[in-house]
N, C-alpha and C positions, 0 to 999 in steps of 0.2 A: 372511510378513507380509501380512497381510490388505489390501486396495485401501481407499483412504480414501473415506469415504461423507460424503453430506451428512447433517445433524441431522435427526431424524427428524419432525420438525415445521413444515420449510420449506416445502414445497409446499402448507402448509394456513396458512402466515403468506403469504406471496407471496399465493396464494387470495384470502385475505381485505382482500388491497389492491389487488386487481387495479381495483375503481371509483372509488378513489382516485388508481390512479398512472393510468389513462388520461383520468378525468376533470379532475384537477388537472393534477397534472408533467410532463405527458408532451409538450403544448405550449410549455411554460416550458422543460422541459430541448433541446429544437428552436430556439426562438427565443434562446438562451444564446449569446452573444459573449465572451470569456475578454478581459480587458481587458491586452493582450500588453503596454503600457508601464509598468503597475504592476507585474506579474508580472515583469520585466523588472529594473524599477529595487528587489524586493523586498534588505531587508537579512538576510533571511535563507534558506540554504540551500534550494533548490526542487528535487526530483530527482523524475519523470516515469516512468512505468513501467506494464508489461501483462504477462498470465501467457503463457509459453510458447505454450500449447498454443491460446493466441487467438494467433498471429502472423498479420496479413493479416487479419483481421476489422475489420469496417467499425465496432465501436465501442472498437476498440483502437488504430485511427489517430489521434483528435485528441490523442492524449497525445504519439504522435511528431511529431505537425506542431508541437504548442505546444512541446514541448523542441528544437524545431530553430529555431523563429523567436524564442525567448526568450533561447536559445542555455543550455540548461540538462541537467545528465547527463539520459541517458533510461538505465532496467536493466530486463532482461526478469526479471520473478518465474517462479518453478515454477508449472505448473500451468495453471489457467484463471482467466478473471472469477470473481471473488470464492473464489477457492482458500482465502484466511483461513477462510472458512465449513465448508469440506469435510475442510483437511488444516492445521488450528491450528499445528502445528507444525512442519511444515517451511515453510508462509508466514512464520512468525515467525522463527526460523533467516535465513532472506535478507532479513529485512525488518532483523533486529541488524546482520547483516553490512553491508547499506547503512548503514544509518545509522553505525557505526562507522567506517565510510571517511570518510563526509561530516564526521562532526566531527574527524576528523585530518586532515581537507586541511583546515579553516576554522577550526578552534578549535585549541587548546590544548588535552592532555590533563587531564581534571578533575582538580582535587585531589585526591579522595577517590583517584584510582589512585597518584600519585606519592605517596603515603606508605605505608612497609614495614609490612605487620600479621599477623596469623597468622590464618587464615581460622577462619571459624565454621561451627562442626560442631555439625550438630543433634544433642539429646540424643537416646534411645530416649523419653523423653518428650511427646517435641513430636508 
């Protein structure tokens, strides 16, 4: 199996924003305070997380500080910062698998699973 790559397009999109994120965002995202008593009091499920292969990197920490002072799960993803981009699918795999946990510890199984039905099989048409 081949090594998962990034899309062959990103270095020349990133490129093209390079005067934008350090002329705009790059101040704003420095000056960003995460507002810990909304986060906090949020009514809904917050789970916190960074890829593997970032552990110990300085822009993978605020995610475990804010999951420890909001008191919210934190899960380490596969991979690296923005592995979604490089390896779609096994990011997505652990990205089902959380979210799956989080709505059976909070929720109630959806409807649609607790009723019996006979799965659907694509034709050779489709």
């Amino acid at each position: 199996m081949a090594a998962p790559s990034w899309p062959e397009d990103l270095a020349a999109r990133f490129g093209g924003n390079v005067d934008y994120l350090f002329g705009w965002e790059w101040k704003a995202w420095g000056l960003y305070r995460p507002d810990l008593d909304a986060l906090s009091r949020a009514t809904f499920p917050i789970v916190l997380g960074a890829g593997a292969a970032d552990r110990g990197a300085y822009y993978a920490r605020p995610s475990v500080e804010i999951a420890r002072r909001i008191k919210a799960p934190w899960v380490e993803f596969p991979g690296i910062h923005m592995e979604f981009l490089r390896n779609p699918e096994t990011f997505g795999s652990a990205l089902k698998a959380v979210a799956t946990i989080i709505q059976t510890q909070v929720g109630e199984v959806p409807e649609l699973w607790c009723k019996e039905q006979q799965p659907s099989i694509p034709s050779a048409a489709n």
